[in-house]
C-alpha positions as a Markdown table, in Angstrom:
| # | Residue | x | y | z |
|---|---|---|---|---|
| 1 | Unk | -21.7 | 10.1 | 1.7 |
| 2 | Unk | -19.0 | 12.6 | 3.4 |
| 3 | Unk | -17.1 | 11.5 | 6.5 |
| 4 | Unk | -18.5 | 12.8 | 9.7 |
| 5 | Unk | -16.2 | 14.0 | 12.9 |
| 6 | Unk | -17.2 | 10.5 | 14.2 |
| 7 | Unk | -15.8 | 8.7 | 11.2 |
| 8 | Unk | -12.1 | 10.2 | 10.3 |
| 9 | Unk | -10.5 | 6.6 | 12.0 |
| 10 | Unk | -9.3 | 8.1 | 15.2 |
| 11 | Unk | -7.2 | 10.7 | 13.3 |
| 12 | Unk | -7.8 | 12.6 | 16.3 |
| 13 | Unk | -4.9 | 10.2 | 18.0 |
| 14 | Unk | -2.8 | 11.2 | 15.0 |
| 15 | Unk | -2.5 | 14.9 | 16.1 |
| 16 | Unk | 1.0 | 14.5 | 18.0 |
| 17 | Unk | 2.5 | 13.4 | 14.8 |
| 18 | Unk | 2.4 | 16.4 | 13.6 |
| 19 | Unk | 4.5 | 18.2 | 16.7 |
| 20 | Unk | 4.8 | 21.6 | 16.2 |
| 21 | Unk | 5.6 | 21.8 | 12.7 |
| 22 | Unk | 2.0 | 21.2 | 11.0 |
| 23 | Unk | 3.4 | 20.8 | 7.5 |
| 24 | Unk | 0.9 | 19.7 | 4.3 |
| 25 | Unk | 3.4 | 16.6 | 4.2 |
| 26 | Unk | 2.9 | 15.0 | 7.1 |
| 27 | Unk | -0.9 | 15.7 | 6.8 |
| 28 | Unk | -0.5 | 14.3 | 3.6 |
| 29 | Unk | 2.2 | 11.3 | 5.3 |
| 30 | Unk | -1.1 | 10.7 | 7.8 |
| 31 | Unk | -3.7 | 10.3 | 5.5 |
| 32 | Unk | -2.1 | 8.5 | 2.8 |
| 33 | Unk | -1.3 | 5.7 | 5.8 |
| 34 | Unk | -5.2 | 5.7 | 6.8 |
| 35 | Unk | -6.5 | 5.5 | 3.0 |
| 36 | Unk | -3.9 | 2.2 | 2.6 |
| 37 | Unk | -4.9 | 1.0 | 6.0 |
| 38 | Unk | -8.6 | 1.3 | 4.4 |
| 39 | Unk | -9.9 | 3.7 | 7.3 |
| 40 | Unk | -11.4 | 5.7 | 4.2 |
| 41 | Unk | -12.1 | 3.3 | 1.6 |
| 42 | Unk | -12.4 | 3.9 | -2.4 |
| 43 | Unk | -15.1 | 6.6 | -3.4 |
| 44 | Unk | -15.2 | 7.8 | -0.2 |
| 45 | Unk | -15.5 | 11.8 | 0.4 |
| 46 | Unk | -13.0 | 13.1 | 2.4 |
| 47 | Unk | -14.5 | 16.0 | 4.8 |
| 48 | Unk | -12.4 | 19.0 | 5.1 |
| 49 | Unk | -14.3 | 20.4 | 8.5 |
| 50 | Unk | -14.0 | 16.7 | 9.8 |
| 51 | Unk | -10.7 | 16.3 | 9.4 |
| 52 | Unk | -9.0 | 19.2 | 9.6 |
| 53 | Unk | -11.0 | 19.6 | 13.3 |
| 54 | Unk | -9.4 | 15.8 | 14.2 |
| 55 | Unk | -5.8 | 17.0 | 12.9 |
| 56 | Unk | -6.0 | 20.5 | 14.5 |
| 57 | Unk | -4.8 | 21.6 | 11.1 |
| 58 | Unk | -5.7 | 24.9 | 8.9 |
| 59 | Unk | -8.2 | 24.5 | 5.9 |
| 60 | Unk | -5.4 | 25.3 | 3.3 |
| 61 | Unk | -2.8 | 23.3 | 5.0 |
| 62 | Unk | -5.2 | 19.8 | 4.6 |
| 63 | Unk | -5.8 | 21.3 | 0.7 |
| 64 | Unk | -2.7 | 21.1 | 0.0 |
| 65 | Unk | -2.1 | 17.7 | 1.3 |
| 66 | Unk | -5.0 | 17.1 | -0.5 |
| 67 | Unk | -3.5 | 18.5 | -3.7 |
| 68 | Unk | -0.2 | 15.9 | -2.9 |
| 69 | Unk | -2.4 | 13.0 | -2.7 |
| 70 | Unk | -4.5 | 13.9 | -5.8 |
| 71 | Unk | -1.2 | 13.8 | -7.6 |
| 72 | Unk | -0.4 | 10.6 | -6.2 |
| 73 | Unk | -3.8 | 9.4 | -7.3 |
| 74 | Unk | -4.8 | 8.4 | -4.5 |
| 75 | Unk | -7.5 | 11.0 | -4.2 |
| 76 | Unk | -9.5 | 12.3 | -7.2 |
| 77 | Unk | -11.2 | 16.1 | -7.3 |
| 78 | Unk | -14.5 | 16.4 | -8.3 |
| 79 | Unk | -15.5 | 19.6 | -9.2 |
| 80 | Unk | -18.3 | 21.3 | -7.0 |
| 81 | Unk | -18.6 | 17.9 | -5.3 |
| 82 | Unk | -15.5 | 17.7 | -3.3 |
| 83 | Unk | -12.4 | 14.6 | -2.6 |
| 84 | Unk | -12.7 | 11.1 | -3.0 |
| 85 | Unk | -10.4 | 8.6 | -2.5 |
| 86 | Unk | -10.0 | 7.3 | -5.8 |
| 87 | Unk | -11.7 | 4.4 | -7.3 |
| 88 | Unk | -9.1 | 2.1 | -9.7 |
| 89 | Unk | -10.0 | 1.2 | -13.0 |
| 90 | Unk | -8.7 | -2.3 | -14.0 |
| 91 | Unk | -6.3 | -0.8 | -16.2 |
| 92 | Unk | -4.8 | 1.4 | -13.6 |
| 93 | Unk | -3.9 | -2.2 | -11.8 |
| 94 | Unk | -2.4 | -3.7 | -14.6 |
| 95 | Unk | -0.4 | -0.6 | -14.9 |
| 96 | Unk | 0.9 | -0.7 | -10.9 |
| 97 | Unk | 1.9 | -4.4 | -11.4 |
| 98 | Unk | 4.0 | -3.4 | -14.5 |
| 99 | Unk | 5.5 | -0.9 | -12.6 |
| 100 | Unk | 6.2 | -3.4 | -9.3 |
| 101 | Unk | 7.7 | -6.2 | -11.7 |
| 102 | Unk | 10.2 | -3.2 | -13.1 |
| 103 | Unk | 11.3 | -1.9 | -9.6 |
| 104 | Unk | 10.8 | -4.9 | -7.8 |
| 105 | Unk | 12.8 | -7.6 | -10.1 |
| 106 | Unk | 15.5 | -4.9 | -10.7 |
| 107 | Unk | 16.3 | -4.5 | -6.6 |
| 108 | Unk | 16.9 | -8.3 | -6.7 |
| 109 | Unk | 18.6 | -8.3 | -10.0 |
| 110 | Unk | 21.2 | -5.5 | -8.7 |
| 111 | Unk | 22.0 | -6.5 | -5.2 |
| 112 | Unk | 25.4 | -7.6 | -5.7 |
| 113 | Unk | 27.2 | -9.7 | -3.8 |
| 114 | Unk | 25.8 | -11.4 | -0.8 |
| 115 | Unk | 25.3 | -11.4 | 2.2 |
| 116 | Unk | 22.4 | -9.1 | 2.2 |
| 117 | Unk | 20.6 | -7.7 | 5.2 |
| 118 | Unk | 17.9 | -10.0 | 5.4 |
| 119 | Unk | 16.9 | -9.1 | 9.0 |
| 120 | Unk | 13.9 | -6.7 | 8.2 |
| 121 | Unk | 12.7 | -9.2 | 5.5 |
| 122 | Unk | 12.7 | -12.3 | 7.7 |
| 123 | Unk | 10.7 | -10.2 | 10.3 |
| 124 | Unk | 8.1 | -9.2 | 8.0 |
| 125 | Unk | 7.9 | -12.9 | 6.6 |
| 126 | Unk | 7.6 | -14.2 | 10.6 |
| 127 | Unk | 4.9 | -11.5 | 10.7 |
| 128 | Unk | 3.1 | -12.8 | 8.2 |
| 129 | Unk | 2.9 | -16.0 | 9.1 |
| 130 | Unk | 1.9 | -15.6 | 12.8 |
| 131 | Unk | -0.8 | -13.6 | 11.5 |
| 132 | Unk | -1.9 | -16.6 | 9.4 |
| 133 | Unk | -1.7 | -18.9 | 12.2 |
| 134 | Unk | -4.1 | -16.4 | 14.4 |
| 135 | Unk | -6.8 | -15.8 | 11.5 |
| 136 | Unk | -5.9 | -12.6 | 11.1 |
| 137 | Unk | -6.4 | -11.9 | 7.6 |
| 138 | Unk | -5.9 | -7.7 | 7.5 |
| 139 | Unk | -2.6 | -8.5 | 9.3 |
| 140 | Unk | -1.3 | -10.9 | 6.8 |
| 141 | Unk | -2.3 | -8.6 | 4.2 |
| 142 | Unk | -0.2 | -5.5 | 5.8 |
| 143 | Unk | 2.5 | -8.1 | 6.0 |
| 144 | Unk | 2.6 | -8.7 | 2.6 |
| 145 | Unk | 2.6 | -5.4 | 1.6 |
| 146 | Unk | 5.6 | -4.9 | 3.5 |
| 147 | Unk | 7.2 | -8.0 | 2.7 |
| 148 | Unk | 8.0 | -6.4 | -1.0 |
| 149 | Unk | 8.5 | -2.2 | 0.7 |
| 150 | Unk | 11.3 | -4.3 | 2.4 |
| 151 | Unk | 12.1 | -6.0 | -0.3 |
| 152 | Unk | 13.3 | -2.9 | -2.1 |
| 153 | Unk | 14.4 | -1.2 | 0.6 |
| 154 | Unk | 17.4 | -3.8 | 0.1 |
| 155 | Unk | 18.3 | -1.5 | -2.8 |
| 156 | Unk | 19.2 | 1.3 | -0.1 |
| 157 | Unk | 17.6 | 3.6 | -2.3 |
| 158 | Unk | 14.9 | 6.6 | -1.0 |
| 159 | Unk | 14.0 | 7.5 | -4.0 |
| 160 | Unk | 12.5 | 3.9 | -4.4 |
| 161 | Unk | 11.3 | 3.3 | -1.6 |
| 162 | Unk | 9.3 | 6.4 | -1.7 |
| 163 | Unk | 8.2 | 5.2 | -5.6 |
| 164 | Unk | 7.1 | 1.9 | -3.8 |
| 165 | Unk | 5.3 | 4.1 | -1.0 |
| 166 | Unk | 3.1 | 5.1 | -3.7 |
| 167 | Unk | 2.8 | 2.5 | -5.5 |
| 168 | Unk | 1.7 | 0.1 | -2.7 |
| 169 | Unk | -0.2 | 2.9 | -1.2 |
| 170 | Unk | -2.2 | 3.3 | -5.0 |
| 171 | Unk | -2.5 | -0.6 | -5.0 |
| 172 | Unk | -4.1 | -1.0 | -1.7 |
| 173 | Unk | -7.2 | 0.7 | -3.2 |
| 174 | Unk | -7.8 | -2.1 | -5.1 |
| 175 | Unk | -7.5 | -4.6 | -2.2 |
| 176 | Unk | -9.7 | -2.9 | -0.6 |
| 177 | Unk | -12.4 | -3.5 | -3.5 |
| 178 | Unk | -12.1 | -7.2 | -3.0 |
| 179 | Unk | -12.1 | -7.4 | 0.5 |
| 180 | Unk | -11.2 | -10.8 | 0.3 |
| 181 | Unk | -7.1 | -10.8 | 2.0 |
| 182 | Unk | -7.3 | -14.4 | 3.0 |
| 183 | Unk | -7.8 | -15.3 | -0.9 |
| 184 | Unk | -5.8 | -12.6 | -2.1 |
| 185 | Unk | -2.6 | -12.4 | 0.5 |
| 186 | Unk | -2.4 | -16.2 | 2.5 |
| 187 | Unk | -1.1 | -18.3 | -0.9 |
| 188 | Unk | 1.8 | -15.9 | -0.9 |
| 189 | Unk | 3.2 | -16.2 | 2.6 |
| 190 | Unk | 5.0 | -19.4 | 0.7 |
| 191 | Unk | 6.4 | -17.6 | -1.5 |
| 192 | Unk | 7.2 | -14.6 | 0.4 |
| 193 | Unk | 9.3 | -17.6 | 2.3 |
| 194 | Unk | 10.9 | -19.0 | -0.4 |
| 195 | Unk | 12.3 | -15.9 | -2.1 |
| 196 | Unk | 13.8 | -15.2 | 1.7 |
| 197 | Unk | 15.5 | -18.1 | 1.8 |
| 198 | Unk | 16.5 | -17.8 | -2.1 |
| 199 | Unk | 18.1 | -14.5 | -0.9 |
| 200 | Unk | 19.5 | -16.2 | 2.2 |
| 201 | Unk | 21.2 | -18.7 | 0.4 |
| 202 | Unk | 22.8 | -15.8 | -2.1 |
| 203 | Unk | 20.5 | -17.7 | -4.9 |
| 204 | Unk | 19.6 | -13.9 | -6.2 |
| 205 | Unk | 18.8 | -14.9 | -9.9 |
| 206 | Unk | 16.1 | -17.5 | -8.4 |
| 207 | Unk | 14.9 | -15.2 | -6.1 |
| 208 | Unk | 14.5 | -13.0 | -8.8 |
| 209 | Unk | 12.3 | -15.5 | -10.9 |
| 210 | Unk | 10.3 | -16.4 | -7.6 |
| 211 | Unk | 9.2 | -13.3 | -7.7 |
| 212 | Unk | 8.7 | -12.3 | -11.3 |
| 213 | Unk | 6.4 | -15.4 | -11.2 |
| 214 | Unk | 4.9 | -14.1 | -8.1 |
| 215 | Unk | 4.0 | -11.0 | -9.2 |
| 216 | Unk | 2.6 | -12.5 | -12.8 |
| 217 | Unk | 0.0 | -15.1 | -10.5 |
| 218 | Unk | -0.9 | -11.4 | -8.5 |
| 219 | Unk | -1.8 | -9.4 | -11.1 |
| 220 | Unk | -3.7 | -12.4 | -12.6 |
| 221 | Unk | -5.6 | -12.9 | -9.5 |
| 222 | Unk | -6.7 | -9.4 | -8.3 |
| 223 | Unk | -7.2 | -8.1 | -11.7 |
| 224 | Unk | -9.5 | -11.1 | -12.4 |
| 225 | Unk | -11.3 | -10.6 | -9.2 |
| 226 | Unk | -11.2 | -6.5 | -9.7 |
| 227 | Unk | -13.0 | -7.0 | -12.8 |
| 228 | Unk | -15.7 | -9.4 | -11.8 |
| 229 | Unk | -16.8 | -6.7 | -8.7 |
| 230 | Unk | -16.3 | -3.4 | -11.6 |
| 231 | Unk | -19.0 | -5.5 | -14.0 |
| 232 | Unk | -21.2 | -6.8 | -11.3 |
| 233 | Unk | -21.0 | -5.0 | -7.7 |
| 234 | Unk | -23.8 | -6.8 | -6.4 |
């Protein structure tokens, strides 16, 4: 089913992000926010006239940030049918947490010396756990995503932070399959709070196993669940 003009999440709103230089990157920087935010879910097809009308934005311009994202894989092409936001395969998952516990572990690993600049971090953690505390499960789950894009931010690094981009981008997909962020996101405000304080307390080689144990119980977790709803939707 394609998205309408009525469905593109408010993209309209998103126009003045764009200011006066309409580049295929910051389309692409737009959508790529909605599709994690799960405004256009997995298998979804993306309509050029109903977007590009919301964005004010040139049919070639929104192809090629179309073309960016497909090589992200976060958008699949389907000839003579059209864009999709991509749909996962278990495998695919397995793959992202592979690539998380490389990155991830080795920005703790290689922080140095402490102190480090835990101020970011300790907001996100906060964040999360107000959210907790209000019921409001697709906020703790945003929290937790940037819980670990903050977490290697630490390594001061753009060119990781704009790997993790993806990668957390590419992983929401599969959140969004479960649909389940209390089950999937609350157990690890904990630990999300305990690999802080590890970090606070300059304790970087057991914040390092906090989270390579973290991230092991994750990919256990959502790829179990993934699986189940791949063999049997209903």
């Amino acid at each position: 089913m394609g998205t309408t003009e009525s469905e593109t999440g408010g993209l309209a709103d998103d126009r003045r992000l764009l200011g006066r230089t309409s580049t295929a990157e910051r389309v692409a920087d737009i959508l790529r926010t909605r599709i994690a935010e799960g405004y256009f879910p997995p298998g979804e097809r993306l309509s050029e006239d109903s977007i590009g009308k919301a964005l004010g934005v040139s049919r070639n311009t929104l192809r090629e940030a179309f073309r960016l994202l497909t090589h992200e894989r976060l958008l699949v092409h389907r000839l003579n049918r059209g864009v999709f936001v991509r749909m996962l395969a278990v495998q695919d998952v397995e793959d992202i947490y592979r690539t998380r516990q490389l990155v991830e572990c080795a920005v703790v690993q290689g922080l140095g010396e402490p102190p480090y600049a835990l101020d970011k971090l300790d907001a996100v953690v906060a964040g999360g756990e107000r959210c907790a505390r209000e019921h409001d499960w697709k906020g703790v789950s945003t929290a937790n995503i940037h819980f670990h894009r903050e977490l290697v931010a630490l390594a001061g690094s753009a060119r990781t932070d704009e790997l993790m981009r993806s990668v957390l981008a590419e992983l929401r997909l599969a959140f969004h399959v479960v649909d389940d962020p209390r089950r999937l996101h609350q157990p690890y405000l904990v630990r999300n709070r305990e690999i802080l304080e590890a970090l606070r307390g300059g304790a970087r080689t057991e914040a390092e196993q906090l989270l390579a144990d973290y991230l092991d119980d994750s990919r256990t977790q959502l790829v179990r669940a993934y699986a189940e709803l791949l063999t049997d939707p209903e």
